[in-house]
Each structure stands twice: as structure tokens, then as C-alpha cells.
C-alpha positions as CSV (number, residue, x, y, z in Angstrom):
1,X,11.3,-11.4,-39.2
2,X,14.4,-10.3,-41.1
3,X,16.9,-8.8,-38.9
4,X,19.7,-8.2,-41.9
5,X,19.5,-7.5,-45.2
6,X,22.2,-7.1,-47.9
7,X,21.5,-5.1,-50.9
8,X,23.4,-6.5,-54.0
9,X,23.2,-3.5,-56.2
10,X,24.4,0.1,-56.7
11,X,22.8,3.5,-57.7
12,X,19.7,4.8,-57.4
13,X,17.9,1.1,-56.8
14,X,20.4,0.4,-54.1
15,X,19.0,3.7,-52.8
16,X,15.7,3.4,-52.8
17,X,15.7,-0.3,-51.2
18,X,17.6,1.0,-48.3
19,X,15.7,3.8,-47.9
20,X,12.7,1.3,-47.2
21,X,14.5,-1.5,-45.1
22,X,15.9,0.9,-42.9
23,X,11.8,2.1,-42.5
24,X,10.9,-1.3,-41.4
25,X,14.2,-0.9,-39.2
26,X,16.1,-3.6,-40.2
27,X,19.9,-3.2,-40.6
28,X,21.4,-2.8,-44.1
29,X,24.6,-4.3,-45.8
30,X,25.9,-2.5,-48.9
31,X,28.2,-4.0,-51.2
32,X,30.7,-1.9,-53.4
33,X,33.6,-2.1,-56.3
34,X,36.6,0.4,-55.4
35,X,35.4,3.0,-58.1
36,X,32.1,3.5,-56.2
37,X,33.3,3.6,-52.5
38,X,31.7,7.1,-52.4
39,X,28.6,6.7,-54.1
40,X,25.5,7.4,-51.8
41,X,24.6,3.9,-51.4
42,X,27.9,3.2,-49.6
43,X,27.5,5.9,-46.8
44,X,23.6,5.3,-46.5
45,X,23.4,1.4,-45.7
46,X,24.6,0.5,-41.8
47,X,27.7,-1.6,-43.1
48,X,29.5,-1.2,-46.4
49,X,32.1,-4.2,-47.7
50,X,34.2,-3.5,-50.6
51,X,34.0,-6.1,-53.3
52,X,37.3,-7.2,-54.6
53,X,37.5,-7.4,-58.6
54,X,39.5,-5.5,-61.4
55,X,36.4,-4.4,-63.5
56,X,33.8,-2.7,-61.7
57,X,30.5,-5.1,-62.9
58,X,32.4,-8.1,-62.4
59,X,32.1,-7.3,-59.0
60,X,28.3,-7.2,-58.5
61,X,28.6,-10.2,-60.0
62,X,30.8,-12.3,-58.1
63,X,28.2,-14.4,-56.5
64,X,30.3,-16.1,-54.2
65,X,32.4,-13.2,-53.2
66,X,28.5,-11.6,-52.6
67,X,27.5,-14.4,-50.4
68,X,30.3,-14.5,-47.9
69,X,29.9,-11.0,-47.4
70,X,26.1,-11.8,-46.5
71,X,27.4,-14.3,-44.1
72,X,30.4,-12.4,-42.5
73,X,28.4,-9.6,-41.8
74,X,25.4,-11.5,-40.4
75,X,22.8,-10.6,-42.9
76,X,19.8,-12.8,-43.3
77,X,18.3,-12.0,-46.7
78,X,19.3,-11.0,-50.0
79,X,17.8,-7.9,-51.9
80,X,18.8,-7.8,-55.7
81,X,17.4,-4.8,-56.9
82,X,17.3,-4.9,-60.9
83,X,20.1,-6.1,-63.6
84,X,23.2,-7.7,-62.4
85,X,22.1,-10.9,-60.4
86,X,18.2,-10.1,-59.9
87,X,17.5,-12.7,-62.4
88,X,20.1,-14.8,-62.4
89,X,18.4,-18.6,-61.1
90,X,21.9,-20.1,-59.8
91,X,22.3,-17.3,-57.8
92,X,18.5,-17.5,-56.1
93,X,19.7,-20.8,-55.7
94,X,22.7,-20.4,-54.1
95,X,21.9,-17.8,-51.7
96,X,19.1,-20.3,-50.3
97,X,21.3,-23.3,-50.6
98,X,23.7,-21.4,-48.2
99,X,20.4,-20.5,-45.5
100,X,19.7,-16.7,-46.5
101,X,16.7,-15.9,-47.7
102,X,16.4,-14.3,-51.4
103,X,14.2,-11.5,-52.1
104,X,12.6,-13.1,-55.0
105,X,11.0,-15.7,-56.6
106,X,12.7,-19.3,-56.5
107,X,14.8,-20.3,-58.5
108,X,13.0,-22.8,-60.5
109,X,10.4,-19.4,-61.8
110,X,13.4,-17.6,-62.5
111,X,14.7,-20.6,-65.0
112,X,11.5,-20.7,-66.3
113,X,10.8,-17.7,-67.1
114,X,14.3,-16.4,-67.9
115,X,13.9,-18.8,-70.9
116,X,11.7,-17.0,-73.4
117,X,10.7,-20.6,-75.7
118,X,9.6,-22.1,-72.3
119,X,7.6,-19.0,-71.1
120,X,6.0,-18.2,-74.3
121,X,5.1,-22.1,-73.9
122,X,3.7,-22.1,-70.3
123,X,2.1,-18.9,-71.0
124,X,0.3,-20.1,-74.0
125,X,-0.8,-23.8,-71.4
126,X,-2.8,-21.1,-69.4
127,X,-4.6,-19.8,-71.9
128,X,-2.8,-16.3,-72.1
129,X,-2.6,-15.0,-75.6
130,X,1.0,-15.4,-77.5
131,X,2.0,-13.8,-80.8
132,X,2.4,-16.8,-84.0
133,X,5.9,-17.9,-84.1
134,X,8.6,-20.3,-84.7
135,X,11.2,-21.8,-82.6
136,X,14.9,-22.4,-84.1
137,X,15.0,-26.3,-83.2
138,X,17.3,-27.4,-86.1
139,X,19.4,-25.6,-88.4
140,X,19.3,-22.0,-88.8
141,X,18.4,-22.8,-92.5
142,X,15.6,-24.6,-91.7
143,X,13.9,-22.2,-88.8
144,X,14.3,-19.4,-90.9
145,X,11.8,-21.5,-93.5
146,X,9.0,-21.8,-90.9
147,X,9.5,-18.1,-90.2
148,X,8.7,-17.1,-93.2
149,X,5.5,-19.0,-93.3
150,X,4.5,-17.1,-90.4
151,X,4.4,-13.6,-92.9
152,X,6.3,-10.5,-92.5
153,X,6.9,-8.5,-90.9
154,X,8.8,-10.9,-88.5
155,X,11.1,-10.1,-85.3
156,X,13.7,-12.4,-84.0
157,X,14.2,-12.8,-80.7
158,X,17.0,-14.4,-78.4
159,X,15.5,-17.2,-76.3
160,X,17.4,-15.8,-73.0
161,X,17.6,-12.2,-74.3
162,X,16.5,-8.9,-72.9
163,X,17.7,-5.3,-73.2
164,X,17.3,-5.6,-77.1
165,X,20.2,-7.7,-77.5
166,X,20.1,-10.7,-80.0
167,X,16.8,-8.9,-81.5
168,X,16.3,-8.3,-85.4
169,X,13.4,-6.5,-87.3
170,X,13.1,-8.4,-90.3
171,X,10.4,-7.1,-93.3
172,X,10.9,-9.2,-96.2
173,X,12.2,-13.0,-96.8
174,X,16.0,-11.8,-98.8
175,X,16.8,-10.6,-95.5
176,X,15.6,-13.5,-93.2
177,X,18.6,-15.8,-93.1
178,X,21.3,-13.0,-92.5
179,X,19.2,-11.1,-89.7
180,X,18.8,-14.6,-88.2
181,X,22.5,-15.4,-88.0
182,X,23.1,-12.5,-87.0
183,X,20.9,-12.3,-84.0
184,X,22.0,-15.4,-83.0
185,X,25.4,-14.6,-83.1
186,X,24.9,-11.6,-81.2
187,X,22.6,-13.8,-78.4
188,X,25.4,-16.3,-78.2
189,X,27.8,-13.4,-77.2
190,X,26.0,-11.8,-75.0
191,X,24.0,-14.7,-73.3
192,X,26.3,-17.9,-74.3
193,X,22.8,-18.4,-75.7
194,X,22.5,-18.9,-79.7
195,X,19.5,-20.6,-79.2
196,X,16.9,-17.6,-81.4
197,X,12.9,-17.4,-81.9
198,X,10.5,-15.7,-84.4
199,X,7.6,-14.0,-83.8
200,X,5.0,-11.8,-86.0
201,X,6.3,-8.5,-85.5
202,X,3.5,-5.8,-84.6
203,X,3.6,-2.9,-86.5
204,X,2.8,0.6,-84.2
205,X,2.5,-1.5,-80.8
206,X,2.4,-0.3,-77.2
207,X,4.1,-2.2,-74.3
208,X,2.0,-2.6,-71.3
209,X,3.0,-4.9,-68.4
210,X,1.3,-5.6,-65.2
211,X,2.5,-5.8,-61.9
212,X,2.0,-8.4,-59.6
213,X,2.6,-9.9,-56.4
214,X,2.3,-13.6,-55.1
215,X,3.0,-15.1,-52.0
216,X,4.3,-18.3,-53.2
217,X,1.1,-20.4,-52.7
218,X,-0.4,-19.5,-55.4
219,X,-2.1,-16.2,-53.8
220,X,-1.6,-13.6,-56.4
221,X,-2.5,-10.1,-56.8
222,X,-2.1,-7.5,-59.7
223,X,-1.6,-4.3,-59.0
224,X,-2.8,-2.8,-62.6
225,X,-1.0,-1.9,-66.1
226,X,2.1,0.5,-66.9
227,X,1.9,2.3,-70.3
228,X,5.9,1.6,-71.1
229,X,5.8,2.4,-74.9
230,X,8.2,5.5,-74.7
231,X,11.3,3.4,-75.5
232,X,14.8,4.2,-77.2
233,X,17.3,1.1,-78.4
234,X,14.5,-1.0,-76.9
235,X,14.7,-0.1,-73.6
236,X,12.1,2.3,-71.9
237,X,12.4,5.7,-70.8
238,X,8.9,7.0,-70.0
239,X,7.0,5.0,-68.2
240,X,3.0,5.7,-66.5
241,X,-0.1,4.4,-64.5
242,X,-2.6,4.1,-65.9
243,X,-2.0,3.4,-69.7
244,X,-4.0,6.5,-71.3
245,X,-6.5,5.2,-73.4
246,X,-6.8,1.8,-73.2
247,X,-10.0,0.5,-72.8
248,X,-11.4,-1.2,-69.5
249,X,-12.1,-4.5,-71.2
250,X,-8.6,-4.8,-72.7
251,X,-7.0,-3.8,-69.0
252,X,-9.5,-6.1,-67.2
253,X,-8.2,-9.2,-70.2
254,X,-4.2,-8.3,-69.6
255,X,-4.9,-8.2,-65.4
256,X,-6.7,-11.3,-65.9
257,X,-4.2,-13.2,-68.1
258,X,-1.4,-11.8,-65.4
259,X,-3.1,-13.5,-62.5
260,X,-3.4,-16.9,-64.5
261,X,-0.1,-17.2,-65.0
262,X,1.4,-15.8,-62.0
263,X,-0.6,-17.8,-59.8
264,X,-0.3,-20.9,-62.1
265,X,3.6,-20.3,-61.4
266,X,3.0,-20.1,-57.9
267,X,4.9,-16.7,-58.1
268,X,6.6,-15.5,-54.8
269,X,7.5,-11.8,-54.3
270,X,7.4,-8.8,-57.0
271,X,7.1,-9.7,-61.1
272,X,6.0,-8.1,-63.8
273,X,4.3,-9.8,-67.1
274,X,4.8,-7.6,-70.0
275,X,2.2,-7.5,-73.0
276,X,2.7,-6.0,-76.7
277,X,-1.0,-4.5,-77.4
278,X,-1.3,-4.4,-80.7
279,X,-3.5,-1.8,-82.7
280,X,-6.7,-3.6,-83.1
281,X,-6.8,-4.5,-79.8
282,X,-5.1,-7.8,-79.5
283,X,-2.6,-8.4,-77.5
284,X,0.0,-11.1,-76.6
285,X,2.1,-12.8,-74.1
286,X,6.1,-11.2,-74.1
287,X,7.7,-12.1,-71.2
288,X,8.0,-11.7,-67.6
289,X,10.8,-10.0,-65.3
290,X,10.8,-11.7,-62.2
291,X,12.4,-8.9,-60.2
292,X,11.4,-5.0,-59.0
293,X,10.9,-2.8,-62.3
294,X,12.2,0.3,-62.6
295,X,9.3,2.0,-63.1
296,X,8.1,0.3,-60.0
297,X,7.1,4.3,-58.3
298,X,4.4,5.0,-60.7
299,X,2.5,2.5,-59.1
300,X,3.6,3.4,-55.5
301,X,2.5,6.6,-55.8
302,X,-1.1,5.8,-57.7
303,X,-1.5,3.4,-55.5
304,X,-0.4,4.3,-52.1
305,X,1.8,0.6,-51.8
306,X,5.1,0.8,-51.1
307,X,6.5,-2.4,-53.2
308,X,9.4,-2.9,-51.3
309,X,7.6,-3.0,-48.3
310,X,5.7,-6.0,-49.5
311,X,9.1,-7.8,-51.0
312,X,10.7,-7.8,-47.8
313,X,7.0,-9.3,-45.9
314,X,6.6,-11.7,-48.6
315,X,10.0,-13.2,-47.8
316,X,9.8,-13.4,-44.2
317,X,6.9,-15.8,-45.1
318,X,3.9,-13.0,-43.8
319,X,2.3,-13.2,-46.7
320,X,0.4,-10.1,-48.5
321,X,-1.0,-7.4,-46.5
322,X,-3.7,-6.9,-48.7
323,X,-6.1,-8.2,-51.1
324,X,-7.2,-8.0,-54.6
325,X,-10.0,-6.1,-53.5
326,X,-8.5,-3.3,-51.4
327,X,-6.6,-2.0,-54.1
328,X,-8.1,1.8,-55.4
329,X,-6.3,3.7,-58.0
330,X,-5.8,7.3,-57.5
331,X,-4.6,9.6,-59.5
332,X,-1.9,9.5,-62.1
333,X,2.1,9.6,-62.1
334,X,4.5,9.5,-64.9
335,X,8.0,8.2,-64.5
336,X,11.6,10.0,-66.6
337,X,14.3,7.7,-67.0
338,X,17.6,10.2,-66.5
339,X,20.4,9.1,-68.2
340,X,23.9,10.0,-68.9
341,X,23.6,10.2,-72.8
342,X,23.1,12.5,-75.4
343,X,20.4,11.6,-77.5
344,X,21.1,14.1,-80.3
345,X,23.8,11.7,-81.0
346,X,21.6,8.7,-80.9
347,X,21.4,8.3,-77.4
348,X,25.2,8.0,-76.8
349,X,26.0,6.7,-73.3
350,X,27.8,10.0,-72.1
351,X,30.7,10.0,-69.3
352,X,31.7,13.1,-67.1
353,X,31.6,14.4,-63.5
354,X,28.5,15.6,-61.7
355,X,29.8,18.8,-60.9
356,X,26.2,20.5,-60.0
357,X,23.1,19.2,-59.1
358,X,20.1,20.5,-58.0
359,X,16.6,17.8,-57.2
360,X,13.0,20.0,-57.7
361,X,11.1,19.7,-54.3
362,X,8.0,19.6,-54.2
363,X,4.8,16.9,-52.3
364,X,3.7,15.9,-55.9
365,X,7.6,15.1,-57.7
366,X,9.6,12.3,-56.1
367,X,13.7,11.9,-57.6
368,X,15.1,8.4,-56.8
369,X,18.7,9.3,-57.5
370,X,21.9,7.2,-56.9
371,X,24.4,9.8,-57.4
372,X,26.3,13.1,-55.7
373,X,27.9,16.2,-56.9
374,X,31.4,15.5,-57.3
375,X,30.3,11.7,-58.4
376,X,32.1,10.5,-61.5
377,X,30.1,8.9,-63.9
378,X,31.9,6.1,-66.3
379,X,31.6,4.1,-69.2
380,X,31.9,1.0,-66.4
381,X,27.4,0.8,-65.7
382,X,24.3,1.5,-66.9
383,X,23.8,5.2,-68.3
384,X,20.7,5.3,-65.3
385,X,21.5,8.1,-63.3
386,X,18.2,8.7,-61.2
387,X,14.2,8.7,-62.2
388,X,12.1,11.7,-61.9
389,X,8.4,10.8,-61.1
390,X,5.6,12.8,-60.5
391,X,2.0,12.6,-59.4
392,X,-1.6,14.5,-60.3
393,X,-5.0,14.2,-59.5
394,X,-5.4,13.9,-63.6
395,X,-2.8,12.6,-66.4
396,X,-2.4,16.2,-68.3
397,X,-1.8,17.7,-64.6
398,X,0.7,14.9,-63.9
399,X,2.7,15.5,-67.2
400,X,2.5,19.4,-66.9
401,X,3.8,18.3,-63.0
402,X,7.2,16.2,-64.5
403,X,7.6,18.9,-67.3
404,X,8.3,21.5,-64.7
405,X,10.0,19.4,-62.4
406,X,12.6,18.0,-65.6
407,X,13.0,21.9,-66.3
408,X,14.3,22.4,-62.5
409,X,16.5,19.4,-62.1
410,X,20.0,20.6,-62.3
411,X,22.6,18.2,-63.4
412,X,26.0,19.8,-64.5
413,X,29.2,17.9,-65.9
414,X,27.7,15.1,-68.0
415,X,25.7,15.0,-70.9
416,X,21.4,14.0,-69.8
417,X,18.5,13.5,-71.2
418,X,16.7,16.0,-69.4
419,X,15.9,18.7,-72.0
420,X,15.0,15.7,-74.1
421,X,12.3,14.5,-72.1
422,X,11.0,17.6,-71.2
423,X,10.3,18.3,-75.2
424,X,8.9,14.3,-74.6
425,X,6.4,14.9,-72.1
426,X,4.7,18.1,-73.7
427,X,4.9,17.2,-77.2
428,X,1.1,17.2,-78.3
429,X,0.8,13.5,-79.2
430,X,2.5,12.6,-75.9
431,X,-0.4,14.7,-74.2
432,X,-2.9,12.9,-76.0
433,X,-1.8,9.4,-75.3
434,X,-1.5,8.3,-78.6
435,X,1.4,6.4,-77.5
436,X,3.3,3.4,-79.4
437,X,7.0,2.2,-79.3
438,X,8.4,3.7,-82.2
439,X,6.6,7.0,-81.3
440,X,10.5,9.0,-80.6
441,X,11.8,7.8,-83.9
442,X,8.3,9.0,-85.8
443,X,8.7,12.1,-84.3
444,X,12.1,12.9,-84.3
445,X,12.0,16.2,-86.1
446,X,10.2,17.8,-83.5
447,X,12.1,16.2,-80.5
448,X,15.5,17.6,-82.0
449,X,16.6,19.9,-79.8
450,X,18.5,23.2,-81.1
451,X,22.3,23.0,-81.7
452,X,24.3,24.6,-78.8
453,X,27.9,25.3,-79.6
454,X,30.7,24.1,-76.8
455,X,31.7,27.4,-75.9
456,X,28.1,28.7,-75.2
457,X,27.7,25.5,-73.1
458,X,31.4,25.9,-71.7
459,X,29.9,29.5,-70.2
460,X,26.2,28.8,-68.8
461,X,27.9,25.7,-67.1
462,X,30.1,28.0,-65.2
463,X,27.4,30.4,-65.0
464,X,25.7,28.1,-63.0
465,X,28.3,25.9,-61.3
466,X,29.0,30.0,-59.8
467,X,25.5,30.8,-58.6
468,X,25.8,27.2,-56.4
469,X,26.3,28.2,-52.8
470,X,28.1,24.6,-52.0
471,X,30.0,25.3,-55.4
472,X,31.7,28.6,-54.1
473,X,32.3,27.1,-50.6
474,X,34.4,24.4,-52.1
475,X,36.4,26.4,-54.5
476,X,36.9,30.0,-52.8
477,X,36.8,29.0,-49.1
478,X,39.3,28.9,-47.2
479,X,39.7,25.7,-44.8
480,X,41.3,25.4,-41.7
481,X,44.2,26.0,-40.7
482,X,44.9,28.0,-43.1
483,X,42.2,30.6,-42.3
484,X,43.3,31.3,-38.3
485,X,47.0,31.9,-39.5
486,X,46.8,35.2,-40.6
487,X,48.7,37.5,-43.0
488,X,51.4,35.6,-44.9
489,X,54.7,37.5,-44.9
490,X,57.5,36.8,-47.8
């Protein structure tokens, strides 16, 4: 049984994992740069250690520095939440090399996988279905040769990419060898990784992954799809469960394929094996994240599973506490990425202070947020400030649920994304699920929201900031001891 666990993360994922180890009442270890010493993950975990480093990310990366804290403070297991280290194979490797346990697969998956030439290889030795494509084992010249053979449209790919980086759309041969370089150019500074691959481009694809869960032995379950086709730079904002209209025999094919390989893999803990599903119904191998999503609620919540819950009993070696077959889908929920950006100006990260905010309440609307009025928000981390996710018995019901919940969330002193998704989630092709990856650059025009000029913004911010009650009470009362003085005399 873990006694001890030390969260190596920030915002709202260092949140939410907290929130669920301290459930299962096992103590919790937070670990935290100078500039976030009071963000709400600091104040809600049992210890907190500051994390000495000059830039804020290097700290969360420090694995050393992240692993004597784990061992000075007694904790027995390592939870890495999502980005920073969650993927990172020497790390898994050295935080069981030093006798604490890691919260995720071993180390050897986590190579594997991390590698996209590798995985798109194992994937394709179990039979799952991969996309035609080339790998760059020579010159650049010569891949980008037996690319074009493959036909255009054709996407390059970093082999140890992710987030979009080192990722080129390429739709005729003139502009092959440039896009090439210069995706591998880009993947060598960002991954110290030139190594590129190319694959037949899908035009008008959705992105559905499935979640699974193994215990190590080969035991694996899947806990159904995610539609996660609402995307922006290549990187998901919307995400739901269960993909609208995808047809049973195409979900049954993409659970089925996520079990083969998973359990071929001898998977331990949470992963995710994410599909492009192409319009004819085809659809192909991408990749797989072996860590916690951040969409993971949708599939709390439709499912009744709390995934954390079965990350921290997988690594104390107790195995599932279900099976395949005692897994019922109810319902449907709908996940908003909120960000700090403005995406009238193509989704510029935005930077500010969270003067107000205001969560909607309600049993059917859950907010996993990592942030505070007062909190500033900087250029130094991801533009993820919290996710907004709501539930109904029916899809329209869920999305007419998150719509009114985005139009109560109050967030005041930085630039979101809120009105945007809002105009998202009721738009009429949204609310018929015909849903694809380039779907908020097709409809742009109607996502545009109406220019605001500063000084009308400038007054219905301190409209509002007015009409908060904690707002007032910091800048008009009056503290002690200044208020038992009395009158002041000149």
C-alpha cells in the first residue's frame, strides 16, 4: 500500500491528483518553483518543497533535484501528471532505480512508444492498421524521394515529436524537400531529435483515442473512444465520450486494435492509443501517450471510474478492480480546454493576473482548475488554466449543460478562451457532430467573435471586479489595527 506520494506537476493536474490521493488517504508531497509558491497545489498537498532553479520549467524538470525531495520527505511513489517528466523513460527509470515506485508504465514502454518509427512499427506487428509511409533512413534527399511515391497530400512527422512540433503539411512535390528540412530542423531543436517520418496525410480526419488500462501482465482493459477532433495549433481543446456518430463496428475495430497492442506491450497503469479516422471509414495507428490525458474526466464521469484511483492501485501491484465486462457507459460529457489566450489573434498565449473568478456550480458541471484570484499567470507554462466538463443524460443536453456553464465561469485579468468555446459548443455543426480537425479553421467566420474596444473592456472588468464581495473586502476594508484606533487627528 502506498503510504506517500509526490506529485511532480503543477496546476490544475497537480490538483486533481491530490484531490484523489488524499481520498484514498495517503499523504501528499508537492513540488514547486519560487514563482508558484502560492498556487493552490502548494497549499492543498500535506508537504510542499520548493524546487531550486532560475527558470520556472527547468525546475519540474530537474529529475534529480525531484527525486531527493521524494526521498527526504519519505514519499514512496511518484505521480507525473501530464507534460514535463510524465513521459520522459530515464526518469521512470530513475525513480525505480532509486526504490520509489512510478506511477506509470516502465520505462522500457515509455522508450518504445515515445519513439513514433518504433511504435508505428510494433503497432503495425500486431496487426493494428497504420497510415502508408516512409521513414528518413539516409539523406534527407533521398527520404523525401520515397515520400513522394507515397502521393500527396503527405505530412511529416518528428520521430520523437508531439504537441505539433517538427510537423509539416506538405500538398505537392516543389514543396517536399524544404518542408522536410524544415521539420527536421525544427524536431532537432525541440527534441535533439532530427530523425523525421512521412505519412499520407488525411484530408477532413477526426482524432479518436481510446483509453486503457493494464496491469502489467498483460491484463488490459479499454475504457472506450474520445472524440478529440476540436483542435487549434494541433493541440485539442474540446474533447467528448462518446465520439458522436461513429459507427459501433468502427468503435468496436479501434477498442479492439487498443487492447492488442496494449496488452502485447504488457502496458502497466493509464495510456491512451490515439487513431486518425479517416472519412471513409478507415482508420490508422498514430501514437500512444503513455501517461493520464487531459481529457481523462469525460470518461470519469460517463463512466463512473475515477482513473486516478486505479493509477495509484495498479502501482501498488493490486491489480484492476474491474473487468472488461463491468464497464456500462452512461450518459454523455464534454470537456473545454480554458486557456490563457486570445484566439482572435490566433490563439496568442495571453499573460495577466486573475483578478476575478467565479466556478458555475452545479451536480452535472465539474471545473478542474489550478489557479486563484490574485494568481499571476506568465509566459513561463502552458496557457492551460483549468477544464470545464460537463455531463447529460444525452449529447445535445450535455453541450447545452457546458454552454451555460462557459457563459457563468468568471475569469477576470487575462485574456481566455471562454466566449470562444461557448460560440464552439453551440455552433450548429458542432451540435450535429459533424466533427473533423480542421473544423475551427473551416468555420472561422462564424466563430469570430465581435470586436470589443479596450475602454469598453477596461469598464465591464471593473464593473464586475466591483460587484465581487471578496473583491470589495480586499480593496475597501479596513484591516486591523487600523480599524480599533479610531478617529485620526492632524
Amino acid at each position: 500500500m502506498l503510504k506517500k506520494v509526490l506529485i511532480a506537476n503543477r496546476g490544475e493536474i497537480a490538483c486533481r491528483i491530490i484531490r484523489t490521493v488524499r481520498q484514498e488517504g495517503i499523504a501528499t508531497v508537492a513540488v514547486y518553483h519560487h514563482a508558484d509558491r502560492h498556487a493552490p497545489h502548494v497549499s492543498m498537498a500535506d508537504v510542499a518543497v520548493e524546487l531550486d532553479a532560475t527558470v520556472p520549467t527547468a525546475a519540474y524538470l530537474d529529475q534529480a533535484q525531484i527525486i531527493d525531495v521524494a526521498h527526504r520527505t519519505g514519499a514512496d511513489a511518484i505521480h507525473p501528471g501530464y507534460g514535463f517528466l510524465s513521459e520522459n523513460a530515464s526518469f521512470a527509470e530513475r525513480v525505480e532505480a532509486s526504490g520509489i515506485v512510478f506511477i506509470g508504465p516502465s520505462a522500457a514502454v515509455i522508450k518504445l512508444m515515445g519513439d513514433k518509427i518504433r511504435a508505428r512499427e510494433f503497432a503495425a506487428q500486431q496487426g493494428v492498421p497504420v497510415a502508408p509511409s516512409a521513414v528518413q533512413d539516409g539523406s534527407l534527399e533521398e527520404f523525401a524521394e520515397r515520400a513522394a511515391r507515397i502521393g500527396f497530400p503527405l505530412l511529416i512527422k518528428a520521430a520523437a515529436g508531439g504537441g505539433g512540433k517538427g510537423m509539416r503539411i506538405v500538398h505537392e512535390a516543389a514543396d517536399l524537400a524544404d518542408s522536410v528540412r524544415a521539420a527536421a530542423g525544427e524536431a532537432q531543436r525541440y527534441f535533439a531529435d532530427g530523425r523525421v517520418y512521412a505519412e499520407r496525410y488525411i484530408v477532413r480526419p477526426r482524432h479518436i483515442e481510446v483509453q486503457v488500462l493494464g496491469d502489467g501482465t498483460g491484463k488490459v482493459v479499454h475504457l472506450y473512444e474520445r472524440e478529440c477532433s476540436i483542435q487549434r495549433r494541433y493541440q485539442k481543446i474540446i474533447e467528448e465520450t462518446p465520439a458522436p456518430n461513429l459507427p459501433d463496428q468502427t468503435r468496436q475495430a479501434m477498442c479492439a486494435a487498443a487492447l492488442r497492442l496494449s496488452s502485447a506491450a504488457r502496458y502497466r497503469n493509464a495510456g491512451t492509443i490515439e487513431f486518425v479516422l479517416a472519412p471513409d471509414g478507415a482508420f490508422y495507428f498514430l501514437e500512444m501517450n503513455t501517461r493520464l490525458q487531459v481529457e481523462h474526466p469525460v470518461t470519469e464521469l460517463v463512466l463512473g471510474i475515477d482513473l486516478v484511483r486505479e493509477q495509484l492501485r495498479i502501482a501498488a501491484g493490486d491489480g484492476l478492480s474491474f473487468t472488461q465486462d463491468d464497464l456500462h457507459r452512461r450518459g454523455h460529457a464534454i470537456e473545454c480546454r480554458i486557456c490563457a489566450e486570445e484566439p482572435e489573434q490566433g490563439f496568442r498565449p495571453a499573460t495577466g493576473r486573475v483578478g476575478v473568478l467565479r466556478v458555475p456550480e452545479g451536480e452535472r458541471v465539474r471545473f478542474d482548475g489550478g489557479i486563484r484570484q490574485g494568481q499571476p499567470v506568465t509566459p513561463a507554462f502552458d496557457s492551460l488554466l483549468a477544464k470545464l466538463i460537463a455531463w447529460d443524460t444525452t449529447r445535445g443536453a450535455a453541450a447545452e449543460a457546458l454552454e451555460r456553464a462557459l457563459n457563468d465561469l468568471v475569469i477576470l485579468g487575462v485574456p481566455t478562451n471562454v466566449d470562444y468555446l461557448a460560440r464552439v459548443v453551440r455552433h450548429p455543426e458542432f451540435l450535429a457532430g459533424r466533427l473533423h480537425t480542421g473544423f475551427l479553421t473551416e468555420y472561422m467566420a462564424d466563430l469570430a467573435g465581435a470586436e470589443t474596444s479596450p475602454e469598453v473592456t477596461t469598464v465591464v472588468a471593473i464593473a464586475a471586479a466591483m460587484a465581487d464581495v471578496d473583491f470589495r473586502r480586499a480593496a475597501f476594508g479596513i484591516p486591523e489595527p487600523h480599524a480599533s484606533i479610531g478617529h485620526w487627528r492632524n
